[in-house]
N, C-alpha and C positions, 0 to 999 in steps of 0.2 A: 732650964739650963741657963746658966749666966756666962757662958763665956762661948764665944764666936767657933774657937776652936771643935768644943762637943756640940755645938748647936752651928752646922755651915749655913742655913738659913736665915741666922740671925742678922748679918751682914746687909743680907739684899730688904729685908727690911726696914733698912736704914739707909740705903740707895735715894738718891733728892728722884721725888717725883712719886716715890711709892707710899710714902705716910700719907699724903695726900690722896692717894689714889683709894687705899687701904681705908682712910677715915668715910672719905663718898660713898664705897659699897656700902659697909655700917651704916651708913644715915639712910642710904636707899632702903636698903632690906628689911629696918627697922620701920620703918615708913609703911611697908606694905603689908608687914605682918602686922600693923598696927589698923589695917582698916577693915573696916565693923564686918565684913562680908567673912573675912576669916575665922570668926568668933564660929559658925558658924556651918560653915560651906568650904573649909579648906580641904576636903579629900578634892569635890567639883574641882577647886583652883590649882594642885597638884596633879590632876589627872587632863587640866587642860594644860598646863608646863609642861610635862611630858609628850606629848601632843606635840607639842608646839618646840619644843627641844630637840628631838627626832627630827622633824622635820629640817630644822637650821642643818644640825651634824648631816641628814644627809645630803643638804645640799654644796655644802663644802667640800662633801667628797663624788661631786657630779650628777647628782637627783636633784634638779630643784623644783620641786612639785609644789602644788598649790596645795593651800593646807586643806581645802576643802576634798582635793584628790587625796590627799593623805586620811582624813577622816572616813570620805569614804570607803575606800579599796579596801576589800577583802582579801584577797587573795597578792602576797606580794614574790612569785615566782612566775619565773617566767624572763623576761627582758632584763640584763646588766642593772636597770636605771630602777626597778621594780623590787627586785636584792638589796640594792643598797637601802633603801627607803624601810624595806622589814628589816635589813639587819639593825639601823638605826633606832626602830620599835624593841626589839628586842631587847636591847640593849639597855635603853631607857630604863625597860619592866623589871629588868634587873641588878641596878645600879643601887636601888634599894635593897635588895636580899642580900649584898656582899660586904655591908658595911663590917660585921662581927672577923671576916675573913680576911678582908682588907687589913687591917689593923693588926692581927697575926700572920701573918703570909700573904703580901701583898701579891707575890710571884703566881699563887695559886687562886689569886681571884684574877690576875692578868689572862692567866689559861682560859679559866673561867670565861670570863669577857671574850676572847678570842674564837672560843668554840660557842658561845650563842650567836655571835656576828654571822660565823662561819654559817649556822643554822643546817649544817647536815648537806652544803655544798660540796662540801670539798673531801672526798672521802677517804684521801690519804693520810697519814702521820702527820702531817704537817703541822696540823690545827692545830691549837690550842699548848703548843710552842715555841719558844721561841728558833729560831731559823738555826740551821749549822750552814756551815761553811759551803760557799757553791750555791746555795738557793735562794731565786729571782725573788723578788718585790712587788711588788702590783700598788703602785702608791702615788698615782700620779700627778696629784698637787703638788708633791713635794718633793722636787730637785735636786734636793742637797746632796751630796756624797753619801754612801750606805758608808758609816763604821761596819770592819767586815765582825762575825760570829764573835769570835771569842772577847771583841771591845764591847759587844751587846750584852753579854753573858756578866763581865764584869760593870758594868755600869747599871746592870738591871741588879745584881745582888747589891749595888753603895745604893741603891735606890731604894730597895726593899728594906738595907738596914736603916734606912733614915727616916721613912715612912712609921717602921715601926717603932724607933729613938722618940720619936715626938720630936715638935720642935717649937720655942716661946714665939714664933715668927707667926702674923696671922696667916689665918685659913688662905687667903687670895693669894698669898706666897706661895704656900707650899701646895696649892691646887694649880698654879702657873708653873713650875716649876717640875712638876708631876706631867704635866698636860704636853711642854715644850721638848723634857726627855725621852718623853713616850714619841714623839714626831719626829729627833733627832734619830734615837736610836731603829725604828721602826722595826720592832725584833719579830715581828711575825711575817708570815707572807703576803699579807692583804690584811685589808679591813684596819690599817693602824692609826690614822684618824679618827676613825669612830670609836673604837675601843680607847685611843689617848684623852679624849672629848669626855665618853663615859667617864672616864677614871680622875678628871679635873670635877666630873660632878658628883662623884664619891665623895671627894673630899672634902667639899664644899657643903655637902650633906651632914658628913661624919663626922667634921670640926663644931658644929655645930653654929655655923654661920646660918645655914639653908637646912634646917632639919629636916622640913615638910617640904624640901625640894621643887620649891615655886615660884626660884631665882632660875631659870634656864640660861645659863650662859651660851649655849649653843646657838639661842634666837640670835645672841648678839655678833658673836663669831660670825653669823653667817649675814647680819644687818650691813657689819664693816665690811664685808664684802671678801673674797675671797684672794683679790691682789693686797688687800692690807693684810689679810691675815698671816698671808708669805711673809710680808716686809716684816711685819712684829719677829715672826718666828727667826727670821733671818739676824734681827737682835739677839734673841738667846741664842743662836747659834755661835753668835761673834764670842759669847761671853765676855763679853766690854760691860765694865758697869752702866752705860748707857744704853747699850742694848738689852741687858738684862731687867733694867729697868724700865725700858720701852713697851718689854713683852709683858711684864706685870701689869703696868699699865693698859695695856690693848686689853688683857684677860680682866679687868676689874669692869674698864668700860665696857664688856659684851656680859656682864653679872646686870649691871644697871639698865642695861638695853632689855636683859633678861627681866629684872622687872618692872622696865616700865613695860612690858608686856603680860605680866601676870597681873600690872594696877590696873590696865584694862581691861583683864579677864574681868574681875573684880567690881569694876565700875559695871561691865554688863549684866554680871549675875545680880547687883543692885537693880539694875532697870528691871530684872524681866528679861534682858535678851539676851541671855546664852542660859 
């Protein structure tokens, strides 16, 4: 698309601070798919990004477990802090199966997501919808004003058509921008961090930035810590070009965090030690 009007992403990529930001992950990512371990052992380096991506998301949304507790654990029922940590597993597992869905009906891999999160908690209608009118939240990182039902309803369909539009704007855009509406909007009753988180690494999958999803952005999301991740977000909330531009930038720099933690999965499965 050449023109700004049919392409509304096109603009923010062209926001001062995001070209930059936008060329860094490309040289990162290209960097680590480029070293020898890959050739080779990339299911291993994928299946410890996942690992280790779960882990970030759930600690953003109040689980912050030691990855070794997370590797461990079998059984994640039980304790509020124990739920989040499987839903953020879950979720992971299946970020890859929804790429064909996503792409056709974003709204129906959104349920989707929402009702594995869910994992068979929550045994009302509620799951794997979005909220109507009247129904609580459970979101507690994130402060901001609920838009009530029907601003949800409408901002998730200019979402789902834009998704499916395409757009000439890189992946980092349009996976920040996915990730920050899913958090504004919070259209489910819980779990909307996690599922907005998943759905940034969808697309970062499915643009074909991150195909073998071994960029976790979620390590990094949760590296910057969880007061920066408010302040980012509270940029795209402002929708000021400087904010909007702020949050891209937070969301590139937690792609690069992501791997430089997958170049030292990498360098270990080199040594011998993972």
């Amino acid at each position: 698309m050449s023109t700004t009007s049919s392409d509304p992403l096109a603009a923010l990529g062209a926001l001062p601070g995001v070209t930059g930001a936008v060329d860094s992950v490309r040289k990162a990512v290209d960097r680590v798919y480029g070293h020898r371990v890959m050739r080779r052992r990339s299911n291993e380096v994928t299946a410890e990004a996942a690992l280790r991506g779960a882990r970030g998301s759930a600690a953003l949304s109040g689980a912050d477990w030691n990855l070794e507790e997370v590797r461990r654990r079998t059984d994640f029922s039980g304790e509020d802090e124990a739920r989040t940590v499987g839903a953020a597993l879950r979720l992971t597992a299946e970020a890859g199966q929804l790429l064909t869905i996503w792409r056709q009906s974003p709204l129906r891999a959104l349920a989707r997501l929402h009702l594995v999160a869910a994992g068979g908690a929550s045994p009302d209608d509620t799951v794997g919808r979005p909220r109507l009118a009247g129904e609580p939240v459970d979101e507690p990182l994130i402060e901001a004003s609920l838009p009530d039902a029907d601003e949800v309803a409408g901002r998730l369909e200019g979402l789902s058509q834009l998704i499916i539009a395409g757009s000439a704007a890189p992946a980092l855009v349009m996976a920040s921008v996915v990730h920050g509406e899913l958090l504004a909007l919070r259209p489910f009753g819980s779990r909307n961090g996690l599922v907005a988180r998943t759905a940034e690494r969808i697309v970062l999958i499915g643009s074909g930035l991150d195909p073998k999803s071994i960029c976790p952005a979620e390590v990094g999301h949760a590296e910057q810590g969880r007061a920066a991740y408010v302040a980012a977000f509270e940029g795209y909330l402002s929708g000021r070009p400087e904010g909007l531009a702020a949050w891209i930038a937070h969301c590139g720099r937690s792609v690069e965090l992501g791997v430089r933690e997958s170049t030292a999965v990498c360098e270990a499965l080199q040594r011998g030690a993972a």
